[in-house]
C-alpha positions in Angstrom: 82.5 92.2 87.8 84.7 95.1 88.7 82.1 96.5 91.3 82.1 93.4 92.7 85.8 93.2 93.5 85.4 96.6 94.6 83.0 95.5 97.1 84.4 92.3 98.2 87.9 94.1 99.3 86.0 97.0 101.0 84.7 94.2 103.0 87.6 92.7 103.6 89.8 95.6 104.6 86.4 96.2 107.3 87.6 93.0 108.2 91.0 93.5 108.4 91.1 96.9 110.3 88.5 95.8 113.0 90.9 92.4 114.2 93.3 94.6 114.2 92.0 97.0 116.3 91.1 94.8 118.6 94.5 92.9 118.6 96.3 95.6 118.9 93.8 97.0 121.9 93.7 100.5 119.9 90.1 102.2 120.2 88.7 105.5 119.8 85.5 107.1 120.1 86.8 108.4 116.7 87.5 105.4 115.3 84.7 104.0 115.8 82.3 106.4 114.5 84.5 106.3 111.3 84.1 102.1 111.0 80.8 102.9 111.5 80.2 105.0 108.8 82.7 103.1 106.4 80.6 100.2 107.1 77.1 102.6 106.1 79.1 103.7 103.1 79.9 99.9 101.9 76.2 99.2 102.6 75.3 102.5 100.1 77.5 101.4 97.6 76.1 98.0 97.6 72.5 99.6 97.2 73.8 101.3 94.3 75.4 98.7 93.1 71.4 96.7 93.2 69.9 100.3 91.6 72.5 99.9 89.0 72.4 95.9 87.8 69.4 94.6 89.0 67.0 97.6 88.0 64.1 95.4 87.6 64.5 93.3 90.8 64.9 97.3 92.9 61.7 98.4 90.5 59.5 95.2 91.8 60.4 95.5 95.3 61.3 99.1 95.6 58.9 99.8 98.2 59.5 96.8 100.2 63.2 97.5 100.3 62.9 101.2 101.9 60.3 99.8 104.4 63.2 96.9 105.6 66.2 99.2 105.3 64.7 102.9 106.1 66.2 102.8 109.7 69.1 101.8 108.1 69.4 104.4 106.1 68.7 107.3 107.9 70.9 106.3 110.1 73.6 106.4 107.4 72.7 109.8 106.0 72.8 111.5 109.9 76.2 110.0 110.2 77.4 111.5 106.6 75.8 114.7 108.1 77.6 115.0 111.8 80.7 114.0 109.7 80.4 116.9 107.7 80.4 119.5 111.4 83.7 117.7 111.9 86.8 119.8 112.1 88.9 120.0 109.0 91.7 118.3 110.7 89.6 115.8 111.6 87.9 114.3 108.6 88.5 111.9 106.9 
């Protein structure tokens, strides 16, 4: 249940911080590679979260799920990668 909450206010705060953003007309090349990849990261979590309490559901299915999401997912790991060439000052 806690992972849940976890998950459900990570959403929200994705939420939150994008109607800002555009309220407030603040954008950033920056700032939007970093929603990006907090948005990638909530989706990781969430496939940990499936690995974690519905092992028998990911064991059936395993191989369908990487064929649907394997775009996905590469894409998240190459973002995780450039973030790690950032600047010191710059990540997060």
């Amino acid at each position: 249940e806690l992972f849940t909450w976890f998950l459900l206010v990570s959403y929200c705060t994705d939420m939150i911080d994008g109607q800002l953003a555009r309220r407030l007309k603040i954008t950033s090349a920056r700032g939007s590679q970093l929603d990006s990849l907090g948005d990638q990261i909530t989706f990781i979590i969430g496939l940990i979260g499936l690995l974690v309490f519905e092992t028998d559901f990911m064991k059936e299915n395993g191989i369908l799920i990487i064929i649907a999401l394997h775009r996905i997912l590469f894409k998240c790991f190459w973002h995780i990668q450039n973030m790690a060439r950032l600047p010191h000052s710059i990540r997060i």
